[in-house]
C-alpha positions in Angstrom: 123.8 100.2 163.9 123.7 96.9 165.8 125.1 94.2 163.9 124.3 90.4 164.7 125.7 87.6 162.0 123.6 87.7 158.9 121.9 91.1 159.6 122.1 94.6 160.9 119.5 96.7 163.2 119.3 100.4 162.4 117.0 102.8 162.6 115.5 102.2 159.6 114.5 98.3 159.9 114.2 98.6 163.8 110.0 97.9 163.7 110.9 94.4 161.9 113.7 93.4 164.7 113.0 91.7 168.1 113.5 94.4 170.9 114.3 92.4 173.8 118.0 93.1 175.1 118.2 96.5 173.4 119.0 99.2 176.4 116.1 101.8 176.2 115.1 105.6 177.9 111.7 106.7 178.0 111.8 109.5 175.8 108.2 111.1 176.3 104.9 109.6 178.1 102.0 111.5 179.4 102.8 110.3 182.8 105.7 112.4 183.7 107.4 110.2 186.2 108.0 107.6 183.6 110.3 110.0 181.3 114.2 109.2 181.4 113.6 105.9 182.8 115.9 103.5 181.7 117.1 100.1 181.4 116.9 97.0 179.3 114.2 95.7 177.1 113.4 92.3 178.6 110.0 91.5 177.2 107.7 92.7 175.3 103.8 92.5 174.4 101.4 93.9 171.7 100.8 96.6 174.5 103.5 96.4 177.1 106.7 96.5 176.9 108.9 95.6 180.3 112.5 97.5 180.7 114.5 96.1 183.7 115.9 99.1 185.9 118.2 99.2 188.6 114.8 99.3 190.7 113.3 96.3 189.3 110.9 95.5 186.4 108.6 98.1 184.9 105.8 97.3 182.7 105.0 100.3 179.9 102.1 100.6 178.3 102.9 101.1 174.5 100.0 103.4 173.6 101.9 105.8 176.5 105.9 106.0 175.5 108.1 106.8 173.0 111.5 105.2 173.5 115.0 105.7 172.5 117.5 102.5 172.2 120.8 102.3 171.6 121.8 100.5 168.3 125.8 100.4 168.6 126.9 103.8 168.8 123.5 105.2 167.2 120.1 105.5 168.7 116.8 104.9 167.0 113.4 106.7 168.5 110.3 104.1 168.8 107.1 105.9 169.0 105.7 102.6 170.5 102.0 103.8 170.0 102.5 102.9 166.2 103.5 99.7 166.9 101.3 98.4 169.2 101.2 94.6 167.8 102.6 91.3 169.2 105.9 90.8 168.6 105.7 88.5 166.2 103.4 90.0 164.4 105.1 93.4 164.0 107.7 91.7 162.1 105.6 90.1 159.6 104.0 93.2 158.9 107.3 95.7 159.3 109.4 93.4 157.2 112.2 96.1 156.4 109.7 99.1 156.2 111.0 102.4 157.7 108.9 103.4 160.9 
């Protein structure tokens, strides 16, 4: 669980939170090459997200990844495919659902 001041991100609520600084690994992709690449989340679109590596930026397509980030000292898995929405739009819709 990552706390901030009034809230906390977890696994559960993680669809209704802003992504962007969470650190992240490719879990599974149909491209191969992308899989264990990982980084931080530093921005995200309703079908990219971009994770800063030690090798520079790298834009993911969110129809093609699955990602784990680390929430504290848990992870939560974001099949990014089922959330492929602008930002701020996936946390009107999320709102505290469970993904």
């Amino acid at each position: 669980m990552l706390k901030k001041k009034k809230y906390s991100i977890t696994r559960q609520n993680i669809a209704a939170h802003e992504w962007i600084g969470l650190q992240a690994v490719v879990s599974s992709s149909p491209d191969k090459s992308r899989i264990g690449l990982k980084g931080k989340i530093v921005d995200e679109t309703k079908n990219l997200v971009v994770i800063e590596t030690e090798k520079g930026e790298k834009k993911l397509p969110k129809r093609e990844v699955s990602l784990k980030v680390k929430l504290g000292k848990e992870d939560a898995l974001l099949d990014c495919s089922k959330l492929q929405q602008r930002p701020e739009d996936r946390v009107k819709y999320w709102g505290g659902k469970a993904t």
